[in-house]
C-alpha positions, 0 to 999 in steps of 0.5 A: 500546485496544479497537477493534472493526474495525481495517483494515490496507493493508500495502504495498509502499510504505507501510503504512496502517492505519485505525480508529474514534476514536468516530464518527471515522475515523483513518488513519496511515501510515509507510514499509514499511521495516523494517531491523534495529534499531541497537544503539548509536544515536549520536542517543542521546548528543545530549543533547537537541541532535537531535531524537529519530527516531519509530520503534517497536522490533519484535521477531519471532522474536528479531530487533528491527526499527525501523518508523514515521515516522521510520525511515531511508529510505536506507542506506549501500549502498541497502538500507533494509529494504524486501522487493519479493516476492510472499511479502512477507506470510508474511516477517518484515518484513511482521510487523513492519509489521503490527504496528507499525501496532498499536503507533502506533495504541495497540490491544490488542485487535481483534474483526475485523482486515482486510488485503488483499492483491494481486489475482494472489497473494491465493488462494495466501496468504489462507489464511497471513495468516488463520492467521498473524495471529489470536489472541494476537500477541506482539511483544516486550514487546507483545500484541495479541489478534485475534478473526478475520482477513478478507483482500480483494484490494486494489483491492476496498478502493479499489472500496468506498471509492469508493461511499462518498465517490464520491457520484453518481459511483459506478454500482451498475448499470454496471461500474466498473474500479478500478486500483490502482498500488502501489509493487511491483504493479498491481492491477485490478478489474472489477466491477459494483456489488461484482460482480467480474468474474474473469474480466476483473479480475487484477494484475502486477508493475509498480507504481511502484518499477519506474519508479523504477528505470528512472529510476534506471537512465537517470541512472546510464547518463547520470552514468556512477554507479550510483544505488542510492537509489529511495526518494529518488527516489519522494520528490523526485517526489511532492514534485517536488522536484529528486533531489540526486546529488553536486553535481548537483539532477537535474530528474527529469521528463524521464527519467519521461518517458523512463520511460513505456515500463515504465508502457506495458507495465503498461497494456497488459496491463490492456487486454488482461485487460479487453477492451472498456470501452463498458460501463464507466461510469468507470475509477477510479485508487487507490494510491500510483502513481496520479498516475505512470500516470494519464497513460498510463491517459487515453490508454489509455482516451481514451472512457472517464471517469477518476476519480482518488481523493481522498488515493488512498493511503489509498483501500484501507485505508478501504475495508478498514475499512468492508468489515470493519464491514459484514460484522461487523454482518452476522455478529451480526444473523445470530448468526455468531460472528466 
């Protein structure tokens, strides 16, 4: 399949990719979880008795990666092939996210690709993921042909998608600061309009995965057992579900709650970085953490209105699709090549 603008959110957490289907917008998601491929899968001989996993082989440089859906969250010693770095983009595992995202949306061919990138690491790694990921991409038995690559900071994704599906709540006169809590890193925006402010705008790490190992950390000192599994965790508690440990359903709300120490840190540097929000007409939270710290982000800026985005994980990508559109028909009215 063809496509003219495909939009990519390779996260941390979860990778997201957004595209048009006729006049439709689709989005998919899938773990960022990339472990080595298993050679001989038992689940092969089952006959039929076990229902198949839905996870793509990607090949890079040789190695054979399963990504997709169904790719195994746990391991039998806690690693699950996620990367927590802020070189994640210029590592095999993001390639092969990336590319598995081509590969579950059936495209061959994308005039603009458009990936964003953390607010703190985005002019040390641009350069890289445009280089890296234009032109013929070979992935196994697979290609895919990229005319050119526009990299975004993050939460500029979830600033755009907020004027668009925001309605009157967007302000194009006033400022905005858009947070955008990941599984690895936080990333904020200053801007008025689709003016950013640099100065105030910025990110750390301190998304959600380091609550979770907080929380980890609290059960395994209480339980006297190391808990090695944060994938589980994250899923118990967005589906708010008890974490099964051994015998035992641990009820994880009390120890997030003894958790709000990791999240404080994180907020307090936002308010430091953005100084005084009487000027701001809302603070808007995206990204997959969003629900962990709008608490302390209430309390934090108890004047100020808080909008929470509507399916905040796909805040980015859409938005990344419609920054990709926007600036393509720009490009051709003005007779730029892409």
């Amino acid at each position: 399949m063809k496509t003219q603008v495909f939009a990519v959110d390779v996260g941390y957490g979860n990778t997201k990719c957004a595209f048009r289907i006729g006049s439709d917008l689709a989005t998919k998601m899938f773990p960022s979880l990339a472990p080595l491929r298993v050679s001989e899968a038992v689940s092969g001989f089952a006959n039929g008795v076990l229902s198949d996993r839905k996870v793509a082989a990607i090949e890079i440089d040789g190695t054979v990666y399963e990504v997709g859906p169904g790719v195994e969250r746990s391991s039998a010693y806690g690693n699950a092939g996620r990367t927590l770095s802020e070189d994640f983009c210029t590592t095999p595992n993001y390639a092969a996210l990336l590319y598995g995202a081509f590969h579950y949306a059936g495209v061959t061919e994308i005039e603009r690709l458009v990936l964003g990138l953390p607010v703190h690491s985005i002019a040390k790694y641009a350069d890289f993921v445009r280089d890296e990921f234009s032109g013929t991409l070979t992935f196994g038995d697979h290609k895919v042909r990229i005319g050119s690559v526009k990299v975004i900071p993050q939460p500029l994704g979830s600033l755009v998608s907020f004027s668009e599906y925001g309605g009157s709540a967007f302000d194009r006169k006033n400022e905005h600061i858009v947070i955008d809590v990941g599984y690895f890193t936080t990333d904020w925006v200053v801007a008025n309009g689709f003016t950013m402010n640099d100065g105030r705008s910025g990110g750390a790490p301190g998304g959600a995965s380091q609550v979770y190992q907080r929380i980890a950390s609290l059960i395994g000192e209480r339980k006297s057992n190391f808990v090695p599994d944060l994938e589980r965790i994250d899923e118990c508690l967005r589906m708010k579900e008890p974490l099964l440990f051994y015998k035992e359903d641990i009820d994880l709300a009390p120890y997030l709650e003894q958790s709000q120490a990791v999240i404080l840190s994180t907020v307090k540097q936002i308010q430091k970085k953005v100084g005084r929000t009487d000027g701001v007409r809302s603070i808007v939270l995206s990204g997959g953490g969003a629900a962990l710290y709008e608490p302390a982000i209430r309390e934090a800026f108890p004047l100020n209105r808080v909008d929470v985005l509507d399916a905040p994980c796909f805040a980015n990508v859409k938005g990344f699709l419609i920054v990709g559109e926007s600036t393509l028909a720009r490009e051709r009215k003005l007779g730029v090549a892409a």
